[in-house]
N, C-alpha and C positions, 0 to 999 in steps of 0.2 A: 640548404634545403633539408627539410626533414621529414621522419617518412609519418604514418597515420601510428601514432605511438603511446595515445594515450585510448584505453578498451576499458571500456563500461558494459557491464554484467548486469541483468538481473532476471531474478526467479524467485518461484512461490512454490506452490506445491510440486511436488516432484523434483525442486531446483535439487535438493541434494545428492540425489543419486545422478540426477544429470549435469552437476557441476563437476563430480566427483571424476565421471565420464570423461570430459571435457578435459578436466585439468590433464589429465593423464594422456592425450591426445598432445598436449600445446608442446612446441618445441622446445628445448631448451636454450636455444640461442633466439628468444621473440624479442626485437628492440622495443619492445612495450612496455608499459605499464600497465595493471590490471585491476581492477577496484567492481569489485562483487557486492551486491546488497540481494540477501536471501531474507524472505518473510518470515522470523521466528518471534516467540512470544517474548513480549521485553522479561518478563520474569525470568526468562531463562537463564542458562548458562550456554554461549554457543562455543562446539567444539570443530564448526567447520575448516577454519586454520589447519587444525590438526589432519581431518580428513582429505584436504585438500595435497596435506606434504606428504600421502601418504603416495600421493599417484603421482602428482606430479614432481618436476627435477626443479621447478619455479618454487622459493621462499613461498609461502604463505604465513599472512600473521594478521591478527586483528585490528586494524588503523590507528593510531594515535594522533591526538589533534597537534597542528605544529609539525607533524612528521616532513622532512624531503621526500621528494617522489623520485625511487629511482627505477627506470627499467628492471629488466626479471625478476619484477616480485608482485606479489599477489597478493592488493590491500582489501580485507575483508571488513566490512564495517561491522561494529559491533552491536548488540542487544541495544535498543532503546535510543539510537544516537544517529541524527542524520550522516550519512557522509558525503562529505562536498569534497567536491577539486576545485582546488584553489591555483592558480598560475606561481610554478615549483613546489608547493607545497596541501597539505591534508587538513582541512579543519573539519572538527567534531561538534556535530549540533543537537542541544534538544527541542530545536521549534517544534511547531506546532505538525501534528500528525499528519499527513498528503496519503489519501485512499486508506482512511483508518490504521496507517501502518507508522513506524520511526524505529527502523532505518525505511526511505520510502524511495522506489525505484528513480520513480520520476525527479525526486530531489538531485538525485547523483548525476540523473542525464542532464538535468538543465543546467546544473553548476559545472561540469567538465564544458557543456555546448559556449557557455561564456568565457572561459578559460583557453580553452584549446583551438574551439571554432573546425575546420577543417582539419584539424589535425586527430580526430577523435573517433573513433567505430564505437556503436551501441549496437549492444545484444540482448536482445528480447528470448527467453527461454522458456519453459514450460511453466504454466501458472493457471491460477481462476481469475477469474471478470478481466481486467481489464487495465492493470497496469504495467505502465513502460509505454504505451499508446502516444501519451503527451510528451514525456522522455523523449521517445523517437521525433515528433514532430518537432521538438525544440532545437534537437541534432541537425534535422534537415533542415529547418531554416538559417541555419548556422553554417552550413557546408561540411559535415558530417557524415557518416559512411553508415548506413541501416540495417542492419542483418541478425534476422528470425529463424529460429529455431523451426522445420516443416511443422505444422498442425497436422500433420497425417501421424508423426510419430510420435509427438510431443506425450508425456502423460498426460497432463492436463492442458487442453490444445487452445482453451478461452484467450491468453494473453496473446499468444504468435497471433490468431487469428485476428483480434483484433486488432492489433500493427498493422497486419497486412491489409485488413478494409479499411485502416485510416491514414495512413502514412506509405509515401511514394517511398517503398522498398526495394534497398539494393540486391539484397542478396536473401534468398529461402531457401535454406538448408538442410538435410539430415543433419542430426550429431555427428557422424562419422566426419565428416566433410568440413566444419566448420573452422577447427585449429588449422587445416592449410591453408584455408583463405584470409584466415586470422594474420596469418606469419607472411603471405605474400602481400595483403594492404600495409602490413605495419612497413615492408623495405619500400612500397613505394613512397617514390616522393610527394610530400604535397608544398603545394608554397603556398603560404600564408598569407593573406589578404588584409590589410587595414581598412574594417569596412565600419559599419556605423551596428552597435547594438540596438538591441531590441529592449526598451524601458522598460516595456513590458515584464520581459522574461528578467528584467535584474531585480527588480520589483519582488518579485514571487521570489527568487533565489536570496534575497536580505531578508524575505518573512520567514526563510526558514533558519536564520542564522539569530531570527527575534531583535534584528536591527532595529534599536529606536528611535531612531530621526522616521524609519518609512513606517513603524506600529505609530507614529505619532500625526503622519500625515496624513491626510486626509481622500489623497488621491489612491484610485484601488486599481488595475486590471479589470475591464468590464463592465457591465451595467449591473445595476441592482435589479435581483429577480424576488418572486414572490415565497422564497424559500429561505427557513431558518436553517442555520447550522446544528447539527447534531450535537457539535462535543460542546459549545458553547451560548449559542441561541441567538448568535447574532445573522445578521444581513449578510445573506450569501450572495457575493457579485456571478453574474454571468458572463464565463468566457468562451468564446468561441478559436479554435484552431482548423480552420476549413470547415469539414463539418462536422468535428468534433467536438463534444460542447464539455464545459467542465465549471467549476464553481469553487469559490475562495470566498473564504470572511476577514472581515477587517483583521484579527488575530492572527490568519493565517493556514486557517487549516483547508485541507483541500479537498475537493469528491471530482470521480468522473460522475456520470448519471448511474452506473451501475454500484460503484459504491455508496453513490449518496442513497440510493435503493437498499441497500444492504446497511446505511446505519439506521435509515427509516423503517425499516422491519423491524431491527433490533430495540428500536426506540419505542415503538408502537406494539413490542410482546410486553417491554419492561411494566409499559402503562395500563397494558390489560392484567398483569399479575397485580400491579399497584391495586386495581380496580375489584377485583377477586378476593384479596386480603378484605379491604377495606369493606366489603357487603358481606364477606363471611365474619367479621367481629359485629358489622353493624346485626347482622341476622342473630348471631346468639348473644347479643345484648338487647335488644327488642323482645325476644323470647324469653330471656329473664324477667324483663316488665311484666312482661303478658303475664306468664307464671304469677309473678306477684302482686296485681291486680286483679287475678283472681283467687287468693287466696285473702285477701281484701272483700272480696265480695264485690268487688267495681268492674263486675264481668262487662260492660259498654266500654271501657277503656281497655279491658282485655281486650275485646274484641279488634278493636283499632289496631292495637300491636299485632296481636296474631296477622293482622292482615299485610302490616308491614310486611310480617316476615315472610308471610307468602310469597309478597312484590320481591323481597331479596332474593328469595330464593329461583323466583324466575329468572333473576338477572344474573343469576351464578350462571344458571346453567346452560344459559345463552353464551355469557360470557367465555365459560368453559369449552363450547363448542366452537365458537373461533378460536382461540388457542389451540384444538386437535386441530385446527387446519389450517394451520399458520406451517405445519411440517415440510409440507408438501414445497411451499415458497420459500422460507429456507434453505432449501436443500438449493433450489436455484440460484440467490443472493450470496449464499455463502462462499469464504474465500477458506478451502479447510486445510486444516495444520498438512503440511508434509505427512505422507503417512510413512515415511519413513525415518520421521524426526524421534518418536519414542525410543525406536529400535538402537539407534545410534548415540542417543544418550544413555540409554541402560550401557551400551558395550564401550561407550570410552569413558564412561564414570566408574566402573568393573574396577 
């Protein structure tokens, strides 16, 4: 028998100062193993390992693919690279992006929930919109242990909450509280089940590993909806988790509805600045005509142009007036940097 030994982390804004929290809380005797994916810009450099050893008595170190997985340590995935659990071991992926992110929460829960099954806890921590949602549900259908961070205390309380309206949660916690129940599920025992997996869910965990036999089949997760994918333009299927709905493309990449909202904003500014460019060169090229068709004496062809550039300039400004008020939605679709991510890269780059 073994006890629940395998703990799935994740967090977005605010994760760092509330992981930092956390770690410094966990026992040093946890028979666990620990595998964090925090939202950072792939460009980066993440120094969370570091932050992490600073509090707590657990190793922390950045994952490597191929790694053994052994208790008391603390596998951080790094910038740009899914991380999966693998049964005994760590692999490193760059598929295709899940909620605009790589490293992406939900990646890490569904690949431990196939691995582990009952033997695994997922933690949902402070974030925006809305992932680890699917993460969680893939856990519980697996026989997996669920426990969020309170939304009362959270900094950014989007992610717990939505766990808790879509996934039958075990455990809602303050911070303070969370490493004891961490270290009493890992001693219990669980016994292990040979039960039948979910196609489904191995399906979505091979797209993010860019397995070629399932990018080559033809069979997806879900129905075809009437929605293109963002990062690629293809045929976004429709899946449902009770009644949580969420969407994958043949390639692999994934949205809940609040992120596929949040790349369709960002898609839909990109296209109105395209729009904007393109009338403000057409305007002062038509205006050159004009100018010199009337310096022509072809004032009836000036006129034409001038009047072009009127119509541009309507359309600028039109134009320009959705964009002042695209702010406001933004600020709701957005998933925003850690605002303590700056801080802490200036002071351990120092």
């Amino acid at each position: 028998m073994v006890g629940h030994d395998i703990i799935v982390i994740g967090a977005s804004a605010g994760g760092v100062e509330t992981l930092g929290k956390l770690a410094h809380d966990l026992s040093p005797n946890l028979p666990a193993a620990i595998f964090v994916v925090i939202h950072f810009p792939a460009y980066s450099k993440s120094f969370l390992p570091e932050i992490l050893n600073r509090s707590s008595c657990l190793g922390a170190a950045h994952a490597k693919d191929g790694e053994a997985i052994q208790q008391g340590r603390i596998y951080v995935a790094p910038p740009d690279h899914h991380l999966l659990v693998k049964r005994g071991h760590i692999h490193l992926s760059r598929g295709p992006r899940e909620n605009n992110h790589r490293p992406a929460i939900d990646t890490l829960f569904r690949s431990a929930a196939l691995a582990y099954g009952p033997r695994v806890i997922g933690l949902v921590l402070t974030g925006s919109l809305d992932d680890g949602t699917a993460g969680l549900l893939a856990l519980k259908q697996r026989g997996g242990i669920a426990v969020v961070q309170s939304p009362d205390e959270a900094l950014f309380s989007d992610m717990p909450r939505s766990a808790i309206e879509n996934v039958d949660v075990d455990y809602i916690l303050p911070l303070s509280e969370i490493a004891a129940v961490l270290l009493s599920l890992a001693k219990a025992q669980v016994e292990e089940k040979a039960d039948s997996q979910s196609t489904n869910m191995q399906i979505e965990s091979d797209l993010a590993q860019m397995d070629v036999e399932v990018l080559q089949h033809n069979k997806r997760p879900g129905n075809p909806s009437a929605f293109a994918c963002p990062d690629c333009g293809g045929v976004l299927w429709e899946l449902e988790d009770g009644k949580f709905m969420r969407f994958r493309c043949r390639t692999g990449h994934s949205f809940t509805t609040k992120s596929l909202l949040a790349s369709q904003h960002e898609a839909l500014e990109g296209a109105l600045w395209s729009a904007l460019r393109a009338l403000e060169e057409k305007s002062q090229l038509v205006h050159r005509m004009a100018r010199r068709a009337q310096e022509r004496g072809q004032n009836l062809i000036s006129a034409r142009f001038e009047a072009q550039v009127q119509d541009a300039k309507e359309n600028i400004a039109l134009i320009r007036q959705v964009l002042m008020n695209q702010e406001g939605e933004e600020e709701a679709t957005s998933d925003p940097i850690d605002p303590a991510f700056d801080r802490i890269q200036e002071s351990d780059s120092a």
